[in-house]
Backbone as a ProteinNet text record, in pm:
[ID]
protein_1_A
[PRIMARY]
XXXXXXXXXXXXXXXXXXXXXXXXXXXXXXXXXXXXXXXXXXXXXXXXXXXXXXXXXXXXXXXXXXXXXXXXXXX
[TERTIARY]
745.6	854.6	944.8	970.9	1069.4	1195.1	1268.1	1401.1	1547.4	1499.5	1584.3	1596.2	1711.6	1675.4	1586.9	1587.1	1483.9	1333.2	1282.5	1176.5	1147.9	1266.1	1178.3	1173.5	1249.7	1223.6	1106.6	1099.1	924	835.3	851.2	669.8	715.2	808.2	823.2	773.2	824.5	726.5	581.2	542.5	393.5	333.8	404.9	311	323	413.6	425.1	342.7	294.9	241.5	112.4	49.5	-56.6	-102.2	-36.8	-42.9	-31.4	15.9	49.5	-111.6	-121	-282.8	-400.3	-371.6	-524.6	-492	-390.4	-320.1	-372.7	-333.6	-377.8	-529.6	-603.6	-754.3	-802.3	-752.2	-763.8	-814.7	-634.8	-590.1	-706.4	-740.5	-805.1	-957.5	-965.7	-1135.4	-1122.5	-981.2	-1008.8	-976.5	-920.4	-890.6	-1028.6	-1089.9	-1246.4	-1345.2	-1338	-1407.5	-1395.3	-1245	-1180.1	-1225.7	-1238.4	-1239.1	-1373.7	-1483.7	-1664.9	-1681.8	-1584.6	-1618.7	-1576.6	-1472.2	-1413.5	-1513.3	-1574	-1636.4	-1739.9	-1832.7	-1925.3	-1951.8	-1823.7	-1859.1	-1785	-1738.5	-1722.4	-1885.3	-1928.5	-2023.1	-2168.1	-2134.1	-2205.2	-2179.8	-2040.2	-1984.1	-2017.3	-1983.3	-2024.2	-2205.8	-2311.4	-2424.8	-2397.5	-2403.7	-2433.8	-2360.7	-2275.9	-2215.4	-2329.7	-2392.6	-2468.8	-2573.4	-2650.4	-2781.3	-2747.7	-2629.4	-2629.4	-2619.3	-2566	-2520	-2675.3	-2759.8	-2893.1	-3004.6	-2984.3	-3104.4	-3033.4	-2886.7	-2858.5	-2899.2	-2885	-2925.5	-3081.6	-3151.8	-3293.2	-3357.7	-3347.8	-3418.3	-3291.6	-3252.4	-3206.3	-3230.2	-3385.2	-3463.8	-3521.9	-3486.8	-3608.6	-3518.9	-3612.2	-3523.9	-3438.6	-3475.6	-3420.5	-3269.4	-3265.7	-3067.1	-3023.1	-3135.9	-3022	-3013.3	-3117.9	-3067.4	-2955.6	-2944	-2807.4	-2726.6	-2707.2	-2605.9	-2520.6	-2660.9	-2657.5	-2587.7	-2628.9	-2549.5	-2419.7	-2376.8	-2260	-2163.4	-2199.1	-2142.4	-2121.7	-2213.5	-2205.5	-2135.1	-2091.4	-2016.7	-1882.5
3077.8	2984.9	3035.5	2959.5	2957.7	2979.7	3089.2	3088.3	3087.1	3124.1	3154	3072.4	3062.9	2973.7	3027.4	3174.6	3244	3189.7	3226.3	3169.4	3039.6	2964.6	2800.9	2794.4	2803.5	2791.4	2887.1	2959.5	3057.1	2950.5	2897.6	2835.2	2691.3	2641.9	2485.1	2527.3	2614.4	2646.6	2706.4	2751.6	2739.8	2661.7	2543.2	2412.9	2359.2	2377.2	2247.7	2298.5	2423.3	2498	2486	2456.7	2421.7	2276.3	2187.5	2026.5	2039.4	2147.5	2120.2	2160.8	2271.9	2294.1	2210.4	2151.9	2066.7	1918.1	1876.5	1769	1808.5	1932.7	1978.1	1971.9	2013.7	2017.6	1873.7	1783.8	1614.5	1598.1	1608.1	1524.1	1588.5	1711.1	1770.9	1719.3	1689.8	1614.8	1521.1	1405.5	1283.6	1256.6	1348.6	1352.2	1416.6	1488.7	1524	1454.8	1340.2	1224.5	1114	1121.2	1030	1055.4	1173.2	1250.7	1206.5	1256.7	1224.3	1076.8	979	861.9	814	826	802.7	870.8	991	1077.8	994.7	975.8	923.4	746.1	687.7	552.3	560.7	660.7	678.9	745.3	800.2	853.7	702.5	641.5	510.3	411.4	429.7	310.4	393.5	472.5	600	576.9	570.9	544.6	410	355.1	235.7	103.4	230	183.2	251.3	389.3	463.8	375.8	283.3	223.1	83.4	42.8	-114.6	-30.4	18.3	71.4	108.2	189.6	221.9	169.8	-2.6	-52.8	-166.4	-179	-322.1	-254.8	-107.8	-72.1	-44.6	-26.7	-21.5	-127.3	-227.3	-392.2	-466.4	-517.2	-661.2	-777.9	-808.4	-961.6	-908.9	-814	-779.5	-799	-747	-784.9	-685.9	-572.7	-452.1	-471.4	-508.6	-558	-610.2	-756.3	-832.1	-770.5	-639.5	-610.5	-479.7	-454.6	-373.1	-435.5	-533.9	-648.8	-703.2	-704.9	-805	-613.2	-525.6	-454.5	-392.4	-386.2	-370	-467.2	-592.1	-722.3	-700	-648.4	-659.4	-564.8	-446.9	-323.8	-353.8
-2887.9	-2868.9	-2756.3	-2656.5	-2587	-2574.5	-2569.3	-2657.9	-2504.5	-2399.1	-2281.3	-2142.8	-2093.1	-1957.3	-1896.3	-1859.1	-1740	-1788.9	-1907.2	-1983.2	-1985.7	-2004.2	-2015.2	-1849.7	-1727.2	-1608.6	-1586.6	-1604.5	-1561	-1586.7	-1704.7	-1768.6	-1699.6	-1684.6	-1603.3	-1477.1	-1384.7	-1255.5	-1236.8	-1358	-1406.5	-1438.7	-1428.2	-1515	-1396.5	-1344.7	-1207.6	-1066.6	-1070.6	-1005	-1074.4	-1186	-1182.7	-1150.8	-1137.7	-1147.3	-986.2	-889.9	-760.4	-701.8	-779.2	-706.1	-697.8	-842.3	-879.8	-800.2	-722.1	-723	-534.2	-517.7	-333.7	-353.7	-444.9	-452.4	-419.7	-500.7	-502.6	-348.9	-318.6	-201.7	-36.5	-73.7	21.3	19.1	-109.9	-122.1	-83.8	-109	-64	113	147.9	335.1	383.8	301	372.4	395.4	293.5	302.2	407.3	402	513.2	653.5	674.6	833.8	828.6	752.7	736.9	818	686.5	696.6	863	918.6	1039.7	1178.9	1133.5	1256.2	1221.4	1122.7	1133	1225.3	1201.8	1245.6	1389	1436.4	1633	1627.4	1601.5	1635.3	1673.1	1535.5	1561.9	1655	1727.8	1796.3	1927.1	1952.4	2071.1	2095.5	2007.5	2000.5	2050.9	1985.6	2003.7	2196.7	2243.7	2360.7	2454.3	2462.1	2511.9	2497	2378.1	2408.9	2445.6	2472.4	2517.2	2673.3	2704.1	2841.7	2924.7	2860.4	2879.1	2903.9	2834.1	2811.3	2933.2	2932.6	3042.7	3169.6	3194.3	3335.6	3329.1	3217.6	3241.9	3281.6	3146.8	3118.7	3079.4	3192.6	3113.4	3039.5	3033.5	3007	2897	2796.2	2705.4	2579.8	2493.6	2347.7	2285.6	2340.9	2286.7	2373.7	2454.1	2557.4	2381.5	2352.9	2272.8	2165.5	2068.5	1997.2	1997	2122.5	2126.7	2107.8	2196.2	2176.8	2060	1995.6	1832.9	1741.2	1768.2	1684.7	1694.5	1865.3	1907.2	1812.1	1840.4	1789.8	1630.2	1562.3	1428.5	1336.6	1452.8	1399.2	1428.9
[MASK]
+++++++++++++++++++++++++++++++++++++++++++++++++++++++++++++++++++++++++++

């Protein structure tokens, strides 16, 4: 039992100090995901400017132009 101010303030900054860690653990899993999800779709938009760019100066009249095209467009 708790009987002192110094004592009940010790274990209140122990409790709140555990709820702060597991609460930074969260938030750090869910911003790691975020960064994944974001690098991953420049990486796709970055691709995908490199093969429309590639194929309009190779072949223009072929099908592979329109399906760059068609996926630039669809992202």
């Amino acid at each position: 039992m708790i009987t002192t101010y110094e004592d009940k303030t010790e274990y209140s900054h122990k409790v709140l100090e555990l709820h702060c860690m597991s609460g930074l653990k969260h938030f750090k899993k869910v911003i790691g995901s975020y960064v994944l999800f974001h690098l991953i779709f420049c990486f796709v938009f970055a691709l995908e400017i490199a093969f429309v760019c590639t194929l309009y100066a190779l072949q223009k009249n072929t099908s592979l132009f329109a399906l760059g095209i068609s996926l630039f467009v669809l992202t």
